[in-house]
C-alpha positions as CSV (number, residue, x, y, z in Angstrom):
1,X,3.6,-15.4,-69.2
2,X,6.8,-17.0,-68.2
3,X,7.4,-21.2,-68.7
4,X,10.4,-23.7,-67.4
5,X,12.4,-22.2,-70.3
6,X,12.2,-19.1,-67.9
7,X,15.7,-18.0,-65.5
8,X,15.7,-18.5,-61.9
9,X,15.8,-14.2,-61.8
10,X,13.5,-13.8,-64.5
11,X,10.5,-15.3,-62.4
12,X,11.8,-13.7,-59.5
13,X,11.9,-10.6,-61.0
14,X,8.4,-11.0,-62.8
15,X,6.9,-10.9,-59.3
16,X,4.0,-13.2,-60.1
17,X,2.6,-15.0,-57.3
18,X,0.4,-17.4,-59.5
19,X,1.4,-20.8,-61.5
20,X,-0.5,-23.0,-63.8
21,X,-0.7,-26.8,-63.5
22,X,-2.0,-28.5,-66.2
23,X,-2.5,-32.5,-66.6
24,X,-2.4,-34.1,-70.0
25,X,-3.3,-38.0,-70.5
26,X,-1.5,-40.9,-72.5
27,X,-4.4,-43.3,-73.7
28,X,-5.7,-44.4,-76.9
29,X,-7.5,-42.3,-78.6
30,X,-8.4,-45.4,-81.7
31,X,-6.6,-46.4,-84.3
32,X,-5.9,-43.7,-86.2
33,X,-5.1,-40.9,-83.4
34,X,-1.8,-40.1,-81.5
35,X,-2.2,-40.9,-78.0
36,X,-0.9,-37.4,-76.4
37,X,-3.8,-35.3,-77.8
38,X,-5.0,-34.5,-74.6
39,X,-1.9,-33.3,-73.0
40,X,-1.8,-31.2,-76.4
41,X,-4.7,-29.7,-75.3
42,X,-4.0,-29.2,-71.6
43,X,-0.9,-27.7,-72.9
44,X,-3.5,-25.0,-74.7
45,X,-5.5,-24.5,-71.5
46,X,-1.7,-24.2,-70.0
47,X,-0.7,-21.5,-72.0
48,X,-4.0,-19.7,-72.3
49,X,-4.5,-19.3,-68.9
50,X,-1.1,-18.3,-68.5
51,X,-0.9,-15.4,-70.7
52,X,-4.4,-14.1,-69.1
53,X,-2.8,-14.1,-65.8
54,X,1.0,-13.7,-66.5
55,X,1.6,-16.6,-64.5
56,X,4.6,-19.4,-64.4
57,X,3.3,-22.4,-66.4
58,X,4.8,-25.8,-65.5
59,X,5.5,-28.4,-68.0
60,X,2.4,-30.4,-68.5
61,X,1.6,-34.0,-66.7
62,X,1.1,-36.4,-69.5
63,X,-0.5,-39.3,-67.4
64,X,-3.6,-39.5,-66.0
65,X,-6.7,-41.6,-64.8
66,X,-6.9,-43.4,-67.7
67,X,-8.8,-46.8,-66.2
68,X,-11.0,-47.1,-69.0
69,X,-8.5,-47.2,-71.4
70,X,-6.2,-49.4,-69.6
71,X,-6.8,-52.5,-71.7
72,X,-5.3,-50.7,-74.8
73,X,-1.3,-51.4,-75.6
74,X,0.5,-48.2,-74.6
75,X,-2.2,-46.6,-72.6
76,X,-0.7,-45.4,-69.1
77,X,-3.0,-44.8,-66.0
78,X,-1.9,-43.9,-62.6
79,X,-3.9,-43.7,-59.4
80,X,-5.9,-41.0,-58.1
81,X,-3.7,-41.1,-54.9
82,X,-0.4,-41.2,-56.8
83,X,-1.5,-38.2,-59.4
84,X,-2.8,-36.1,-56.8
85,X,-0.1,-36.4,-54.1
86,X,2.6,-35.5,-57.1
87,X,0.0,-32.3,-57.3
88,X,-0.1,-31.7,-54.2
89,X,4.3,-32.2,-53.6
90,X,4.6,-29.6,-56.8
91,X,2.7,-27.1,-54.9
92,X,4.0,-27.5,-51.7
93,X,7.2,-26.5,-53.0
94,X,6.4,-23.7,-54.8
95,X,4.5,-22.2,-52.2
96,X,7.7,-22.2,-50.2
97,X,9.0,-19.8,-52.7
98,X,6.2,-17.3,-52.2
99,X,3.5,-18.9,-55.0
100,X,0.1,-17.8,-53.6
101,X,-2.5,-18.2,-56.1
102,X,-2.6,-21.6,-58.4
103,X,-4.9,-22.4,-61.2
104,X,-5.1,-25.9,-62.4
105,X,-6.3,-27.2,-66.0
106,X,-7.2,-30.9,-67.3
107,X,-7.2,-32.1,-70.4
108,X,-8.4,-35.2,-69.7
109,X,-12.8,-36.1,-69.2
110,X,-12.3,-39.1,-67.0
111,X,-9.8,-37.2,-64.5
112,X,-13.0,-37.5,-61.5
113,X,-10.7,-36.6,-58.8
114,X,-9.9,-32.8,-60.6
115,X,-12.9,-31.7,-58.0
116,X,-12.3,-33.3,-55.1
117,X,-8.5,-32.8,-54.7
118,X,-9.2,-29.0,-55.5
119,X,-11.5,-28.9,-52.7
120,X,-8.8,-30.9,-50.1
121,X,-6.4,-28.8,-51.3
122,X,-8.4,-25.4,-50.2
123,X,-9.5,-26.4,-46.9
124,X,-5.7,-27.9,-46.3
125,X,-4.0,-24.9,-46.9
126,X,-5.8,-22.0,-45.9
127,X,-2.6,-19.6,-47.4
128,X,-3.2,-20.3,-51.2
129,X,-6.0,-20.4,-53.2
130,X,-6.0,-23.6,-55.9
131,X,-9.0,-23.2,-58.6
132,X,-10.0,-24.5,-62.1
133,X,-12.0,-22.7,-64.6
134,X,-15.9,-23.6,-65.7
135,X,-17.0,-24.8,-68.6
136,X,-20.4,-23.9,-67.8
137,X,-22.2,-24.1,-71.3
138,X,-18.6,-22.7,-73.2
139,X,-18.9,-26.7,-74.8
140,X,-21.9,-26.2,-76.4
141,X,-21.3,-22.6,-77.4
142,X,-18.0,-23.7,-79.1
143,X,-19.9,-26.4,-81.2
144,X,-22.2,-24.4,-82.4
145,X,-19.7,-21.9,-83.4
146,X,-17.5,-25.1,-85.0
147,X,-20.7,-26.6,-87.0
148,X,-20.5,-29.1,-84.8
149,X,-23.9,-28.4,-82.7
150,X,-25.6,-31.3,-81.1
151,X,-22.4,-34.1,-81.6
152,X,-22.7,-36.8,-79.5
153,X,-19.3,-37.8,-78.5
154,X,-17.2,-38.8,-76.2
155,X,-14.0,-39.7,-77.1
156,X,-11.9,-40.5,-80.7
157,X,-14.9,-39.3,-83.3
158,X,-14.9,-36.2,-85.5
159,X,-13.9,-33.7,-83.0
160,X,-11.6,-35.8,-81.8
161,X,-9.8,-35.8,-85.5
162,X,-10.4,-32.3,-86.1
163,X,-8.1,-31.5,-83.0
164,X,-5.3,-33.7,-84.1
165,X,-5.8,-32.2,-88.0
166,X,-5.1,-29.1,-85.7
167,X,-2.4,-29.6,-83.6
168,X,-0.3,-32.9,-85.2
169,X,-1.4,-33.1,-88.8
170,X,1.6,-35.3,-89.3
171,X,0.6,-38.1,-86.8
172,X,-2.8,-38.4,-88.5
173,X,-4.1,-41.2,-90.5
174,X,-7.5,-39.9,-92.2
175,X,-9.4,-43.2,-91.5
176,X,-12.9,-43.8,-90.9
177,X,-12.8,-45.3,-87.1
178,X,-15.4,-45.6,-84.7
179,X,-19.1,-46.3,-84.5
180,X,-23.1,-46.2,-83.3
181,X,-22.2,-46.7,-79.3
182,X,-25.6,-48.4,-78.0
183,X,-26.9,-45.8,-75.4
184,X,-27.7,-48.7,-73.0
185,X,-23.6,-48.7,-72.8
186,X,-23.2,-45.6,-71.2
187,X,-24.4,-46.6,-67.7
188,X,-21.3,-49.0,-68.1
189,X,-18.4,-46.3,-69.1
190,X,-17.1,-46.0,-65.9
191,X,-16.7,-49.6,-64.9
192,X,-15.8,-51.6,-67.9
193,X,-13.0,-51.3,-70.5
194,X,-14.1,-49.2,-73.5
195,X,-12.4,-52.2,-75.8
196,X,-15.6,-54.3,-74.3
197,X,-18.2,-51.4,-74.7
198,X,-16.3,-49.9,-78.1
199,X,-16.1,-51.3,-81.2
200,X,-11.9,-49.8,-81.6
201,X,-11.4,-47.3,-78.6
202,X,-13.9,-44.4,-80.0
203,X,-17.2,-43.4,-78.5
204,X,-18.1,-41.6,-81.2
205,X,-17.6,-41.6,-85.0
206,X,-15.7,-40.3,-87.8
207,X,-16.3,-40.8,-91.8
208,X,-13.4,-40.3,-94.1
209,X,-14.1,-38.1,-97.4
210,X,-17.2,-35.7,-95.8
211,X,-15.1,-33.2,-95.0
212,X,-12.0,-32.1,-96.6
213,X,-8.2,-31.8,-94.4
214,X,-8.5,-28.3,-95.0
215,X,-12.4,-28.6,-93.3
216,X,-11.1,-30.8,-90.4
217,X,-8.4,-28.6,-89.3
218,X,-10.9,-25.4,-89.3
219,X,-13.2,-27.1,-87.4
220,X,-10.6,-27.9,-85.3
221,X,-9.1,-24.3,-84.6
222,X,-12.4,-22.6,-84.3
223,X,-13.8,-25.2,-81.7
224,X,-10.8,-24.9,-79.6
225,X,-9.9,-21.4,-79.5
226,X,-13.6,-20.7,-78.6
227,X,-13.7,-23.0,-76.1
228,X,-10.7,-22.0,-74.5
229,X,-11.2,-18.4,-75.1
230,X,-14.4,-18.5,-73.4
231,X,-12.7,-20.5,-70.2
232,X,-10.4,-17.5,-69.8
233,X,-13.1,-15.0,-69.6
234,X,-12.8,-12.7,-66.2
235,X,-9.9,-15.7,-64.9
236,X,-7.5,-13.0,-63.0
237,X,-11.0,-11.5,-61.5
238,X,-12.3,-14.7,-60.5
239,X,-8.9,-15.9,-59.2
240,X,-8.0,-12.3,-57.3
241,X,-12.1,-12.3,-55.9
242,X,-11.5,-15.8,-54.3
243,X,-7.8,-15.4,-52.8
244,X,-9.3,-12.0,-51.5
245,X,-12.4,-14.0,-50.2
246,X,-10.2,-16.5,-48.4
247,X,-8.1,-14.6,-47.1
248,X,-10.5,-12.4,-45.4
């Protein structure tokens, strides 16, 4: 895997023709959570997917489509249009250097466009080949293996805490936050601010003192390293099959 922190003649001499672009959010995540833990875990995928395919990883994008959350002090949402034409400049350039093969990972839920702009970006430039990676039931297989089976949440409840008792123990505050989200709301998450469908940010719900630090942060590791263990599966051959496929 090379990075940024890479030389100029390091990549060159590395002779990969594939880079990673990952997208990370900046939105509150309720009272109690730091509001990067989504670009944390983009940064994961980042890395991940990199080492699978010794690839040049970019730094990661920590802002997002973050409507939903805009109402919330310190929460940063760009445009579709803006995000994805920064996308879209980033690999421009590099496929003037001889880049050929691009994978691109979210760590954001809400980020609608991810399908759409890989899609433009295929049929606009029929010399690469820009994919993401399925998550085809690798969710729910990860919860089970995490204890969590069956959770219903969405954003800022257990799992949400679990991953920051993970990856920025420090910035946590071990609170009991969230609450029962009335299902009638749902049909309203994409067009109302979550601070009028949310009791504090979370959709979803977390108790203090059921499960120990040492618990949360397990939970934590052993969700996310399945997850993203099982989203790297067969990458390089399903990456190689589809630039060979295009380019046919």
């Amino acid at each position: 895997m090379l990075s940024y922190k890479n030389s100029t003649k390091e990549i060159v001499e590395s002779g990969t023709e594939t880079a990673i672009l990952s997208v990370g959010v900046t939105e509150q995540f309720g009272p109690y959570l730091p509001m990067h833990l989504d670009t944390l875990i983009a940064e994961m995928y980042a890395e991940s997917f990199g080492k699978a395919l010794n690839a040049y990883v970019l730094p990661t994008i920590p802002f997002n489509t973050s409507e939903e959350h805009a109402n919330c002090k310190g929460t940063i949402t760009v445009s579709p249009i803006v995000l994805t034409t920064m996308l879209e400049e980033i690999i421009v350039n590099l496929k003037r250097q001889g880049f050929k093969k691009f994978v691109l990972c979210n760590g954001h839920g809400g980020a609608y466009w991810e399908a759409s702009f890989v899609k433009h970006m295929n049929y606009k430039y029929p010399e690469l080949i820009l994919i993401t990676t399925y998550r085809h039931l690798a969710w729910e297989e990860a919860l089970k293996e995490a204890g969590l089976e069956g959770l219903n949440e969405i954003h800022g409840g257990l799992l949400s805490v679990c991953t920051a008792m993970w990856l920025c123990p420090d910035l946590v505050k071990l609170e009991s936050m969230g609450s029962d989200i009335p299902p009638e709301n749902r049909k309203f998450a994409d067009y109302i601010f979550w601070d009028k469908l949310t009791m504090d940010g979370c959709w979803g719900k977390f108790e203090n003192n059921v499960y120990t630090p040492e618990q949360l942060v397990e939970i934590g590791k052993t969700f996310w390293t399945s997850f993203i263990t099982k989203r790297s599966e067969n990458l390089q051959l399903i990456l190689e099959e589809a630039y060979r496929k295009k380019m046919s």
